[in-house]
N, C-alpha and C positions, 0 to 999 in steps of 0.2 A: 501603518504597516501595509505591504504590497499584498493585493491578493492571494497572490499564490506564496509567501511568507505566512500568512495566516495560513491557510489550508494543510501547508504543511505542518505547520503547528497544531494542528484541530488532528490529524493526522497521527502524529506523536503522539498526541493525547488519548487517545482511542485506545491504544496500546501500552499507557501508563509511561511512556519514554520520554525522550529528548527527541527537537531536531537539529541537524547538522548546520551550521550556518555554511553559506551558498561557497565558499573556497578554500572549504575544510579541507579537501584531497579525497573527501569519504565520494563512493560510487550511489551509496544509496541517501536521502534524503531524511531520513530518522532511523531511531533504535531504539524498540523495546523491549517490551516482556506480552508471551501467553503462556500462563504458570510457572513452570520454570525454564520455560526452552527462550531464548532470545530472539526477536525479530528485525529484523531490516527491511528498510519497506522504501518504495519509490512513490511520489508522487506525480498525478499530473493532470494539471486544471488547462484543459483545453476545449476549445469552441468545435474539435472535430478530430478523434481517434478511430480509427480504422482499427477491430477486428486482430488482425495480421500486427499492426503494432502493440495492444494492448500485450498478447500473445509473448511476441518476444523481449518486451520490458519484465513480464513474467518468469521467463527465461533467463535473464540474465543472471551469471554468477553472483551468488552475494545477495538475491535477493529473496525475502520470503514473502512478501507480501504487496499488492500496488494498490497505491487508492487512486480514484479517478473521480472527480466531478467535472461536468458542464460548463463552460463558462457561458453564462448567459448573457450575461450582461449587467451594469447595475441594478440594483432592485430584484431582481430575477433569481430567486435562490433554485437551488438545483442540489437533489442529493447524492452523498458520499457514497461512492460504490468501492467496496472490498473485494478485492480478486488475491485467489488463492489458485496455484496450479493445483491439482487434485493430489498430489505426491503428498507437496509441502503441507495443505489441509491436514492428511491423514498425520504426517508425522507433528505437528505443533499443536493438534489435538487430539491425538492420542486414541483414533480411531483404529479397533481392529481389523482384519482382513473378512474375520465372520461376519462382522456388524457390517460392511459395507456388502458383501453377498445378500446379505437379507434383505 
């Protein structure tokens, strides 16, 4: 399996979901679950993400959640980073407006 077929799939899993195979017509790369609310989520295993792109893959309609690892290289593991815009956080886990003021 290709790198980044794995990752998405490690991806999916995180999330108890599926992922999308690569010419399903779907925008985001998997679908799951955090309790009962549903996630869609982007992946992206790259050697070098800018800041500004992570940003607005965040951004985009349809998605709640992006994972991103490093591609290092062979041998070279590199860990999974889970990016939440702070909206989507609050609403998929059920964080109040008080809890987050304190």
């Amino acid at each position: 399996m290709k790198a980044w077929k794995a990752f998405e799939a490690t991806a999916a899993a995180l999330f108890h979901g599926r992922r999308f195979w690569a010419n399903s017509g779907e925008r985001t790369d998997f679908a799951g679950r955090i309790g009962k609310h549903l996630v869609r989520g982007q992946c992206k295993l790259a050697k070098t993400l800018s800041l500004e792109g992570l940003t607005k893959l965040a951004e985009e309609p349809g998605v709640d959640v992006v994972c991103v690892k490093v591609r290092r290289g062979r041998g070279k593991e590199s860990p999974t980073l889970v990016v939440f815009t702070a909206e989507n956080y609050t609403r998929l886990h059920g964080v109040q407006d008080e809890q987050v003021a304190a």
